[in-house]
N, C-alpha and C positions, 0 to 999 in steps of 0.2 A: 577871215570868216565873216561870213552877212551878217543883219543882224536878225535875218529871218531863221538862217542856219542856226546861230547860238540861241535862239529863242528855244527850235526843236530840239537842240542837243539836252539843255536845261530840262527842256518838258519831260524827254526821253529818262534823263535820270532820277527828275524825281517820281517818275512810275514805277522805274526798277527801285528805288529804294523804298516806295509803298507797298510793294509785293515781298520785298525781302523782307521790310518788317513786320506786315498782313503774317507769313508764312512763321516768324519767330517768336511770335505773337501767342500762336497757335502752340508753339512748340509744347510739350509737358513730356518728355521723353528726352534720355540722351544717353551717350558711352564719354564721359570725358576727354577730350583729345591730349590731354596730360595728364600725369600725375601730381604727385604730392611734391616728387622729388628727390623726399626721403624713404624710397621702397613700401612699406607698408603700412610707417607711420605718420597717418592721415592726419593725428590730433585726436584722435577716436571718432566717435560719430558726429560731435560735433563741429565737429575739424573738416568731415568730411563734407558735413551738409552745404558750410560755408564754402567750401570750393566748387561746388554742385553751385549755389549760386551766386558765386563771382563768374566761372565760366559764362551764367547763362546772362546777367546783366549784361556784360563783356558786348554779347549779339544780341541787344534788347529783349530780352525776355526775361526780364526781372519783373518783382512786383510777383512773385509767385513763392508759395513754400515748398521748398526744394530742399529732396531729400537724399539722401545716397541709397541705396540699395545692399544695403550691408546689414547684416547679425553680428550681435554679439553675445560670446558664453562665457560662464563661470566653473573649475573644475568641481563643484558641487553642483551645478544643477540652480541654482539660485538667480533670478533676476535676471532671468534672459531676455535678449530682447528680439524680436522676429524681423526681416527684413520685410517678410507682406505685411506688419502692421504698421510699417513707416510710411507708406509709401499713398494712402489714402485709397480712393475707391475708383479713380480709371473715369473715362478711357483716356489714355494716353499716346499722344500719336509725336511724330519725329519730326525735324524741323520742316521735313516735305509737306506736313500735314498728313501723312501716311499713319492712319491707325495699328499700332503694336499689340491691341488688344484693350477691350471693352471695359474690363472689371478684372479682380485680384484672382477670380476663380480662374478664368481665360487664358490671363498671366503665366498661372501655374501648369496649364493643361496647351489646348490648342491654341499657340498666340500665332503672330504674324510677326515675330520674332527672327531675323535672319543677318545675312551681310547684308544684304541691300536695305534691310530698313533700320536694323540697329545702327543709327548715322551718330557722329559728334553732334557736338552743339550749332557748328558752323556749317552742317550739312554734309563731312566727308564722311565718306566709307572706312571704315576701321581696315586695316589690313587682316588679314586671315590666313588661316594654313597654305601653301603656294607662295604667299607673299615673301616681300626680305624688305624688311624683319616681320616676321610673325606673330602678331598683338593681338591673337584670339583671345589669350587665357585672360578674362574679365573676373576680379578680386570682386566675391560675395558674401565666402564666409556661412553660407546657407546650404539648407539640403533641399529637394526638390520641390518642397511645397513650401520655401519661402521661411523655414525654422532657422532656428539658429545652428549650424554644426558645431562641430569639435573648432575646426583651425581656422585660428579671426588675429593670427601675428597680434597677440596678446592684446585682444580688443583696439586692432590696427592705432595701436600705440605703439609699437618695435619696429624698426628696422635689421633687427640682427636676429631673435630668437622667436623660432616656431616655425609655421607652414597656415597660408590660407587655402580655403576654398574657392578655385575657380570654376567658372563658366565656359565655354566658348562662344560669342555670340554670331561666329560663322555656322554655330552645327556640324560643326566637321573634326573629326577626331583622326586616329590610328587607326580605328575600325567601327561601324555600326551601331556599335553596342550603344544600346541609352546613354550611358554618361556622355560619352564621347560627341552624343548629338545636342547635348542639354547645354541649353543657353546660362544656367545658374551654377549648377552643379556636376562637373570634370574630375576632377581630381584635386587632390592638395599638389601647393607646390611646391618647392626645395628647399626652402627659406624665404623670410622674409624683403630681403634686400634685392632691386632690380636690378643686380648680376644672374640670381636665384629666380628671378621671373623671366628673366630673358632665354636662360637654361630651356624652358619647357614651352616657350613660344608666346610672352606676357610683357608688358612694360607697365604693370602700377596702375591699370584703369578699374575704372568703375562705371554703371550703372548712376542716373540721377532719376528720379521721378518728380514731377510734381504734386505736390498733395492735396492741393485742393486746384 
């Protein structure tokens, strides 16, 4: 190779690595591409935050507070904590720079919410209903406007006892019905343990936002 060739090739990559970082830069949005490990328990929430931003330092987009996207409840009613009050005030778009939606109202109602733009941290597509394996069911623990539900796998500190609320973040269910389209709130799952999430089409992921 010349050395007018390795001059271009050099040039050539540090463009693509200005853009790749430009684009993760931007990022405040993501679906984990892994989990915990241990099924549903995260560490609680602040178990989960930190994995929300070790993934995203990982592809340079640290330097941001980074939240998971999860609720948590008490069987009294006490000290709940909302997954739209974690997550700051928007807009939040995906490592493409593709806007998810504006503000928390957005969020809740008409977002831009889909497979194609619910991406990992690294840019890929989640698999979805059709796929093999099927990684819709996205662990939130929330009901449709972002509260906290019933099943949060004992404030995603268990691996063994309870059931969370999932999501789908393909929109695509069994049939029509709202739940079944709702990116936050599907169903409970089986168990807490990813044998129990893989049952209903789930591997242990989450939601991250950025909060400021």
């Amino acid at each position: 190779m010349n050395k007018i060739t390795l001059t271009a090739s050099v040039l050539a990559l540090a463009c693509c690595t200005s853009v790749i970082s430009a684009q993760n830069n931007s990022m405040s949005f993501f679906i984990t591409s892994v989990g915990s490990g241990n099924g549903a328990n995260l560490g609680g929430l602040a178990g989960a935050d930190a994995h929300c931003a070790a993934l995203a330092t990982a592809v340079g987009a640290g330097g941001k507070t980074w939240r998971a996207y999860l609720s948590t409840s008490t069987a009294d009613g006490v000290g709940l904590i909302h997954a739209r009050d974690r997550i700051g005030k928007g807009p939040w778009a995906n490592a493409q720079g593709v806007v998810v939606a504006n503000n928390v109202a957005e969020l809740h109602g008409n977002n831009n919410l889909n497979k194609q733009t619910a991406l990992t941290e690294k840019g890929a597509v989640v698999n979805g209903r059709g796929d093999t394996p099927n990684l819709h069911d996205i662990l939130t623990g929330s009901n449709p406007d972002g509260t906290a539900a019933v099943h949060t796998c004992g404030n995603w500190t268990s691996p063994d006892v309870g059931a969370a609320i999932v999501g789908h973040h393909d929109r695509q269910g069994l049939n029509t019905s709202p739940p079944m389209l709702s990116w936050s709130t599907s169903h409970p799952t089986r168990g807490c343990t990813i044998p129990a999430f893989n049952s209903t089409g789930g591997g242990g992921l989450f939601y991250c936002f950025a909060a400021n």
